[in-house]
C-alpha positions, -999 to 999 in steps of 0.1 A, spaced: -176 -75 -163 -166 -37 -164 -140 -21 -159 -151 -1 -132 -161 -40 -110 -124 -53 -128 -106 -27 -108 -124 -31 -77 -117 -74 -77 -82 -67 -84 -79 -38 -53 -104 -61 -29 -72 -88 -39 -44 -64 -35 -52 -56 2 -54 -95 8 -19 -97 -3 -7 -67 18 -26 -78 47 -11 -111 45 21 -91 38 26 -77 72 29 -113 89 56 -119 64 78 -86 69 76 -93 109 93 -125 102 115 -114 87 128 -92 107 138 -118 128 164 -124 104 172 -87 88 173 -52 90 142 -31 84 163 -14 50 180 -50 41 148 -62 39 133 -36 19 160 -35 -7 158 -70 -10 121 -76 -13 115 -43 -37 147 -53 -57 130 -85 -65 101 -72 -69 113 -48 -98 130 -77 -112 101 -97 -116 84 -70 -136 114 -73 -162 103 -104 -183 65 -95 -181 72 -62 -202 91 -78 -227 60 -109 -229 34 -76 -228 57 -58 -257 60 -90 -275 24 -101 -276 13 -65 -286 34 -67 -316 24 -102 -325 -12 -82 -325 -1 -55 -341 -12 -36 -315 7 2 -320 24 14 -288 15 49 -274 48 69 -275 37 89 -246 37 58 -224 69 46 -232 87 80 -228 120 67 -210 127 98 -193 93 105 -181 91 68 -166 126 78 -151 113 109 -134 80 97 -123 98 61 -110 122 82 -87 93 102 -77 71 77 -70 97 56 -55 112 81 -29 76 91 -17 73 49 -12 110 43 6 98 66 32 67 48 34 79 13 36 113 21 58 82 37 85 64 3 80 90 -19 84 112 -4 111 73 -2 129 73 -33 128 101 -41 152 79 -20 177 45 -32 172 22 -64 161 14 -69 123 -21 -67 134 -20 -32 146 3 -19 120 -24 -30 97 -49 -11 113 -27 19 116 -12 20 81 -47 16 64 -53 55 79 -45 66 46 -78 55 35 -89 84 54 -58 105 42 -66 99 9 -91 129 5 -76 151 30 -46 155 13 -68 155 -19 -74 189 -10 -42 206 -14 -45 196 -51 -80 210 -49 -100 173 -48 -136 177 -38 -145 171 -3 -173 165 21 -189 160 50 -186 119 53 -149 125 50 -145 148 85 -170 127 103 -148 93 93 -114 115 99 -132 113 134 -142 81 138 -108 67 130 -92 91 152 -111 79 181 -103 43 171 -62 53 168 -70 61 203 -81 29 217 -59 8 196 -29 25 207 -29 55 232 -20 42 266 -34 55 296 -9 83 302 -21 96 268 16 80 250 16 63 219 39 34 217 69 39 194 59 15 169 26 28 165 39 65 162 60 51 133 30 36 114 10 70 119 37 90 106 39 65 78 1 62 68 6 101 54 31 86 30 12 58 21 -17 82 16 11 105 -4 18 74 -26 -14 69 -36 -24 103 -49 13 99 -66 2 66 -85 -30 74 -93 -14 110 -113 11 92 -130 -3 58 -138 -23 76 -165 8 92 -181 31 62 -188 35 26 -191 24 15 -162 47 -19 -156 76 -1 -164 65 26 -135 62 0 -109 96 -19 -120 109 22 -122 95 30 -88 106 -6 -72 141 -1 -85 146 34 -68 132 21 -33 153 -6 -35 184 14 -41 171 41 -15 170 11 8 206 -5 4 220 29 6 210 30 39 215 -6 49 254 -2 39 256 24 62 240 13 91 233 -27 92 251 -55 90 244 -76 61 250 -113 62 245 -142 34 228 -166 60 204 -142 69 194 -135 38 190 -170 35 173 -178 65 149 -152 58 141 -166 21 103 -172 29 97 -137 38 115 -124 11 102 -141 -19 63 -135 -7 74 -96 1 90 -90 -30 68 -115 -54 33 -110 -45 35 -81 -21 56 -61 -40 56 -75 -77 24 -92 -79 5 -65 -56 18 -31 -63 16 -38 -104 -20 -48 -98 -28 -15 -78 -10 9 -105 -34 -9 -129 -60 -11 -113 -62 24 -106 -59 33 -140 -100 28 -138 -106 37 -104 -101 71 -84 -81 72 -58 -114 76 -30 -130 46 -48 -98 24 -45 -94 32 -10 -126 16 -3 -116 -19 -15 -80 -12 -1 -99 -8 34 -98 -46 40 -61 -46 40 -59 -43 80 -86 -70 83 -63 -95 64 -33 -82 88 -52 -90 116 -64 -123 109 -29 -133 92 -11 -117 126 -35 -138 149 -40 -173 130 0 -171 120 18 -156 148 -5 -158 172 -14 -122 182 -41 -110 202 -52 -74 211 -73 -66 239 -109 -58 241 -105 -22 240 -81 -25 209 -105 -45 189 -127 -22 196 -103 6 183 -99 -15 153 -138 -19 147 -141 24 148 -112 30 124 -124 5 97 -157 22 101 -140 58 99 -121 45 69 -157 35 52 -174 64 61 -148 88 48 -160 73 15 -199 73 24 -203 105 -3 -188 76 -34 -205 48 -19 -239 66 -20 -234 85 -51 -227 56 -73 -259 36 -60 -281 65 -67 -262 66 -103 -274 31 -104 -311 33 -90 -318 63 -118 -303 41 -146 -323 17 -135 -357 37 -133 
């Protein structure tokens, strides 16, 4: 298997995870608020991360196996961690507080704009781009507007929250896929998960009411969010990437809002209307076009190899 496939498995079971992820943050807000459940589930999530560096350390010594200085640089894992971490706080506070506003199903949909994203704001730090890009930027925009502009031409607030929060998610990637070549990469997600999670309970102190039987109640939720969303997820997208480009992992990232969907309508029961499925259907084909010029270019790569 290479290394190019490897990445693309891991990504393709990433988004299953965050799909699957959106069910559990709605329930838990039954429970929470939006930033007590975020410090929470990235705290644990950074947690997790501890014991596999030291197993990853240990095991490369037992091979002898030298580590890169460079990678372990505390104070540029530091820097990039609070970097990476304050673009992802924004991010994830949009998400969840969206979520009190909207179904899992269409946040999905919404959130996974930043596959378009991606290569727009690859620009300003003078990516390539082309013409399959603009034509899916279009295709998803009409799709927003079916999924979620009303007929007074409103967006609901939810929705409006997810928008604004796709351009972060979109941010975040660009971010990881700069620094996950740079340093270790475990210790940036356990960096970057730490610095959300304080970012988080910084603002929960201030402005919700935490309580030791919610946190309970909302155990469930928790442990998936900040285990395999969080933990398990995020580590395998900051590796994964270390192989992909950020256009190519958007592709297998894609699926992500199909998972939210099916998760939000087989788990809590949620069902859009014609014309938003049909919204759904043009942004995921926006979201794949935008990435037609990588799609085509690596199967003609393939076909001359082959000839």
């Amino acid at each position: 298997m290479t290394k190019e496939l490897r990445s693309s498995l891991l990504l393709l079971l990433t988004a299953a995870i965050w799909g699957l992820a959106f069910v559990a943050q709605r329930i838990g807000m039954d429970y929470l608020g939006a930033f007590t459940f975020n410090a929470l589930r990235f705290a644990l999530g950074s947690l997790s991360l501890i014991p596999v560096i030291y197993f990853v350390e240990g095991s490369n010594k037992r091979k002898g196996i030298a580590e890169d200085a460079g990678e372990n640089d505390t104070r540029k894992i530091f820097m990039y961690g609070m970097i990476a971490g304050s673009v992802l706080f924004t991010a994830a506070a949009l998400q969840q507080v969206g979520l009190i506003y909207t179904t899992a199903g269409k946040a999905g949909f919404i959130t996974s704009l930043y596959i378009v994203l991606v290569p727009i704001l690859g620009l300003f730090i003078k990516q390539k781009s082309n013409g399959f890009i603009w034509v899916g930027a279009i295709v998803a925009a009409i799709g927003l507007y079916f999924l979620s502009i009303n007929e007074d031409l409103t967006i609901q607030f939810g929705d409006l929250l997810q928008l604004i929060g796709a351009f972060f998610w979109a941010t975040h990637i660009l971010v990881i896929g700069h620094f996950a070549s740079k340093v270790n990469t475990l210790k940036l997600s356990s960096a970057q998960f730490a610095t959300c999670s304080l970012l988080s309970l910084m603002v929960a102190l201030v402005f919700e009411d935490i309580q030791v039987a919610n946190i309970l109640s909302a155990g469930v939720p928790i442990l998936y969010g900040g285990l395999m969303s969080v933990g398990v997820a995020y580590t395998l997208q900051v590796v994964a990437q270390r192989h992909a480009k950020p256009s190519h992992a958007a592709i297998a990232l894609s699926t992500e809002a199909v998972f939210a969907a099916l998760g939000g309508a087989v788990l809590l029961g949620e069902i859009m209307s014609l014309r938003g499925y049909f919204g759904a259907f043009l942004m995921l084909a926006g979201m794949l076009i935008s990435q037609g010029d990588n799609i085509i270019g690596r199967n003609s790569k393939k076909n001359a190899i082959s000839e």
